[in-house]
N, C-alpha and C positions, 0 to 999 in steps of 0.2 A: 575341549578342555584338556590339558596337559597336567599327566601325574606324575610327579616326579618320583623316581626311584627311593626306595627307604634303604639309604646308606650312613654311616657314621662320616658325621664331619671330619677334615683333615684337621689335625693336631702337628705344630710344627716344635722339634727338638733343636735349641743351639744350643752350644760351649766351645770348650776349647781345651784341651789334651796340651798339658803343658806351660811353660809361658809366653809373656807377649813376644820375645824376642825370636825363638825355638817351641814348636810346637805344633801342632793341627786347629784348624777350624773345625767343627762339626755340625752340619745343617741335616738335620732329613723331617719329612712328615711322615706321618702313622694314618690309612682311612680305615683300621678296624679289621682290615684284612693284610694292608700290606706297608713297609717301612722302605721309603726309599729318601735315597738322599744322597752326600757328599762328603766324602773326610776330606781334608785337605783345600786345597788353594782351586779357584776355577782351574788354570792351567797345569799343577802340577799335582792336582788332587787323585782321588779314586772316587768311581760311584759305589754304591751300597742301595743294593735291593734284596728285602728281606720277604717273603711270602709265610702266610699260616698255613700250615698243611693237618692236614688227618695225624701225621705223627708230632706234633709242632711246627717251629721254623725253621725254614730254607731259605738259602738265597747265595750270593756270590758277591763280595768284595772285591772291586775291581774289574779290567778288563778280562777277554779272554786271556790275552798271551801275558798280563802280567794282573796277579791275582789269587784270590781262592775262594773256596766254597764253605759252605758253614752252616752248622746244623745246630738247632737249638732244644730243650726241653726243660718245662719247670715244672720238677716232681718232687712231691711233699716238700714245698716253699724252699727246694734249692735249682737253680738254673745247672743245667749240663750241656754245654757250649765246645762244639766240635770247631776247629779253627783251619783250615786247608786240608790235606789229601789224606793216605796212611801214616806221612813221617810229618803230621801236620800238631800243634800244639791245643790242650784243654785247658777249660777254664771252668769251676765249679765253685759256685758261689752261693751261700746259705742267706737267705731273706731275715733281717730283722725285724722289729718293731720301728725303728726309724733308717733303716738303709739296707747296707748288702758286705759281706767278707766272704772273702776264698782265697783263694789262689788262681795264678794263671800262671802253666808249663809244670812243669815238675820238679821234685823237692830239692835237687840239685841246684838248678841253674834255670828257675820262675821267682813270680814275683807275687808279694802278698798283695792283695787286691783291698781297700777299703774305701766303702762309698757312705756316705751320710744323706740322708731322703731329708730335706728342711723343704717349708712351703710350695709348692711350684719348684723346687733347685733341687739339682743332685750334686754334692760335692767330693770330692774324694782324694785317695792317694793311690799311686801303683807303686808298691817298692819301696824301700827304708824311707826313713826320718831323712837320714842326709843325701841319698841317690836315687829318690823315689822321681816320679813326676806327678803334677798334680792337676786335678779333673775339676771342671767348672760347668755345668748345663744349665740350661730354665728347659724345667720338665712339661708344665702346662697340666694335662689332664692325661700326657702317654704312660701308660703303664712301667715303672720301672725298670721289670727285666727288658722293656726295649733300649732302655737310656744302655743297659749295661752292655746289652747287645753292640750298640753301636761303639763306647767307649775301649772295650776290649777290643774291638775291630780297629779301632783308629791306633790301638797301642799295638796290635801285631803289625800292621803298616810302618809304626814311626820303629819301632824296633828292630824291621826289616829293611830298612830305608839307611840305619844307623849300620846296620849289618854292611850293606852296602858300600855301602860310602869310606869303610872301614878296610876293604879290602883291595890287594895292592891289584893296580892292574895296568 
């Protein structure tokens, strides 16, 4: 007789970071211990694998040589979202009764962060009325601060990507 392991089913996260035209895809699944998945296109995308640890989550965005790392914690119903190295960007976001607001970078030169929690959907804004971009997921049964996890992660990519692209070379 064969006993099968007592693990949490996978739970699968899509949206899309932006619009049809300009923007990310976002795929990953959640099995209760660990979030992995995709921002971006098959060929032009990044992976995302995120682990639960003894202090929260970990994990890394991206390759080795192009990428970062990212540490997570949600304490008294606000997430503390570490985002690449020392000179790397946060993101702190207060839990409401139907979604999530913070910010992500600093007061300078970040962006307001507003996510709305509607049935199974996470919807949202990063950044003003007329410069913002906007967030579209089917949540399923994953816990939210993963959805955020991953959204903020595909916004320091398309950010960094924008950086990029930006610069003369």
């Amino acid at each position: 007789m064969t006993v099968m392991p007592d693990t949490a089913p996978q739970t699968a996260l899509r949206g899309r970071l932006g619009n049809i035209s300009e923007g990310l895809d976002l795929h990953a699944t959640w099995d209760g211990q660990r979030l992995s998945g995709r921002i971006g296109s098959f060929t032009a995308g990044q992976d995302i694998v995120v682990s639960l640890t003894a202090d929260g989550l970990e994990g890394r965005v991206g390759s080795f040589t192009r990428g970062f790392d990212l540490r997570a914690e949600v304490v008294a119903g606000e997430l503390h979202l570490h985002l690449g190295g020392v000179d790397g960007r946060d993101a702190r976001l207060e839990f409401t009764e139907d979604g999530a607001v913070g910010r992500y970078g600093r007061f300078t030169d970040g962006l307001d962060l507003n996510l709305r929690h509607y049935a199974g959907e996470v919807r949202g804004r990063f950044g003003g009325y007329t410069s913002g971009t906007d967030l579209r997921m089917d949540l399923g049964d994953v816990p939210l601060p993963l959805a955020v996890i991953l959204a903020v992660s595909a916004l320091s990519l398309w950010r960094a990507d924008v950086a990029l692209a930006a610069t003369p070379g």
